[in-house]
N, C-alpha and C positions, 0 to 999 in steps of 0.2 A: 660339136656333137656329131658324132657318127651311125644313123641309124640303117642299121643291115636288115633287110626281110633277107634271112636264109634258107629259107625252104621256095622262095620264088621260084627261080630256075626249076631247084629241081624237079616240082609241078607244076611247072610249065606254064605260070602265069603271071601278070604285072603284079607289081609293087602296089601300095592300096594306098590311091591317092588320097583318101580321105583321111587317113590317118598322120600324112607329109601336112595336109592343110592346119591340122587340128595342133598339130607339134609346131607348125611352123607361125604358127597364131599367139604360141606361150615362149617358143624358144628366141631368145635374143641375142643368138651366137650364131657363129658357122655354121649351116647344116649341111651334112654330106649322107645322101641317099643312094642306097644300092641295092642289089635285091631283083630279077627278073626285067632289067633293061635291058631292050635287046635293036635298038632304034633311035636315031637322031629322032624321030617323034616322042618316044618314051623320054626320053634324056629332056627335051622341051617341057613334057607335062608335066616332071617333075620340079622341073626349074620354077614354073609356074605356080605347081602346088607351095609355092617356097624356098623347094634345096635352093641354097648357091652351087652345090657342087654334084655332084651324078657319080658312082660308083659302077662300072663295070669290070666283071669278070671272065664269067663263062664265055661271054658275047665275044668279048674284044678276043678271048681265044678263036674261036670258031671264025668270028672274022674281023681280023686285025686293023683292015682302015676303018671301022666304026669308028676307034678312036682319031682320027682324021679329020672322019666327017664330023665327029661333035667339035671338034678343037677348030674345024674353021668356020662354024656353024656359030659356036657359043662361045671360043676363047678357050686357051689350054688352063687358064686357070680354075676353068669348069668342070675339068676332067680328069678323074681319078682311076687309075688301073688299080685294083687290086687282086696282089697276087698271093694265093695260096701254095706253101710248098712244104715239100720232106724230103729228108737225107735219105739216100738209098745207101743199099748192101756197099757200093761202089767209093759213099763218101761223098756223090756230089749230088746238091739241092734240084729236086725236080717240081716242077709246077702241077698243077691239081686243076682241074675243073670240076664244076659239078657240087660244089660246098669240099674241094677234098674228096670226093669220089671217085675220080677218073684220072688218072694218068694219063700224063701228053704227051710226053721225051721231052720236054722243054726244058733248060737249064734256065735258072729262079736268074741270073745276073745277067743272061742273055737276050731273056724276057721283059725285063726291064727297062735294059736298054732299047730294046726294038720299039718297048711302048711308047717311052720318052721320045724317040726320034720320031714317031707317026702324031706326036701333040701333047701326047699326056704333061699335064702339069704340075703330077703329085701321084706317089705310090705307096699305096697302105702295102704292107708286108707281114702277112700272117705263119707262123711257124707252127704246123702242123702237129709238130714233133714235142712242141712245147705249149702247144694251146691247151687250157685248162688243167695243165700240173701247177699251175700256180709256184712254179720252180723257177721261176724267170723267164725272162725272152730270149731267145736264142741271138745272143750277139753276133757271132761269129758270119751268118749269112747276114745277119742286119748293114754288120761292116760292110761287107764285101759288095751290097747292093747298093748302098748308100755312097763308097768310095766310089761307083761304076756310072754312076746317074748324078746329072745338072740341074737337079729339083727335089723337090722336101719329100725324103723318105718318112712314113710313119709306120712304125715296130708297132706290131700286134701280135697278143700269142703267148701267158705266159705269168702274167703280173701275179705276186702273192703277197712282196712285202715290198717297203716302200723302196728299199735298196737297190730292188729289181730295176726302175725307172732311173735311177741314177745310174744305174750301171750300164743300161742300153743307149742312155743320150749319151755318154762317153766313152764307153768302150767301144758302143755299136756306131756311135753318129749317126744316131739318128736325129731327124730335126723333130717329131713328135712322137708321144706313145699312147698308146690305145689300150684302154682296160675296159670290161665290164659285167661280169662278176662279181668282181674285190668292191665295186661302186653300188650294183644292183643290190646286194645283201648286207650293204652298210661296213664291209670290213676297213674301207677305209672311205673319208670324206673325198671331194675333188681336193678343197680348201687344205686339208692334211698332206695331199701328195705334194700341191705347190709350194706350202710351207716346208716339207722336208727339203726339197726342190732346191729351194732358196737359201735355205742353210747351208748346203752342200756348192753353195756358188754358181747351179745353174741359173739362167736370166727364164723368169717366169714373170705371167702377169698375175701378180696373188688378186686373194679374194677381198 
């Protein structure tokens, strides 16, 4: 389970530990929390609230050895970069901060990679371009970041029918996918995605 506060950063305040406590009290799975970390201390109280894992974004842009310092602090397994990106006029994938607000110049495979090599253990990958058409996940950069990087990309951005997810662990290689819309409004179960999942020959833990 991947739980985002999205509007953290961009008012400029933490993540709301009371609520990582309160999830991480019922949740008996992976938690990955992100949302206004902006500090090896934030990245702790989280941990503490619960996450196993810590999501930064904006931060790790702004300043790149955060991820460093949590990865020697807490283990790269602890540390997740994610990265927001869209296809320009040009063709090539550029990174976001900001929720997607602000342009870097950063290229999405270049960024990646830099994160990976400063610690990061794992890279959600959100496609801008495709988040909330429920039109699929944009493979094509999923590929290209996922070929690029030595740790479990996860494809976010896109999901609408169960096809979608098949089509991103294989064509895109990604090692996980991330929906939550298609989940929050009942369009489809988790249990329905893994059973499609399974039919289709990918290795899932069903329900």
């Amino acid at each position: 389970m991947v739980f985002f506060d999205i509007t953290a950063t961009a008012q400029g305040r933490n993540s709301m530990v009371s609520v990582i406590e309160r999830t991480a009290d019922k949740c008996f799975m992976p938690l990955t929390v992100g949302g206004g970390i902006r500090t090896v201390e934030d990245m702790g109280s989280m941990l503490k609230a619960g996450a196993d894992k810590v999501s930064i974004n904006s931060s790790a842009l702004a300043k790149p050895d955060l991820i460093r310092a949590g990865a020697e602090k807490f283990g790269s397994q602890c540390i997740v970069v994610s990265i927001d990106c869209k296809r320009s006029d040009s063709g090539a994938w550029e990174v976001y901060s900001a929720g997607g607000r602000k342009r870097t110049g950063l290229g999405a495979v270049e960024w990646a990679q830099q994160a990976v090599g400063l610690g990061a253990g794992e890279v959600v990958l959100n496609s801008i371009d495709a988040d909330g058409t429920k039109s699929g996940f944009d493979v094509a950069i999923t590929r290209l970041v996922s070929t690029s990087v030595g740790v479990p990309v996860v494809a976010s951005g896109g999901a609408g029918a169960l096809e979608h997810f098949a089509a991103v662990l294989e064509g895109g290689r990604a090692d996980a996918v991330l929906a939550a819309s298609l989940f929050h409004y009942g369009t489809f179960t988790v249990g329905q995605v893994k059973s499609y999942l399974a039919s289709h020959g990918i290795p899932v833990r069903t329900v």
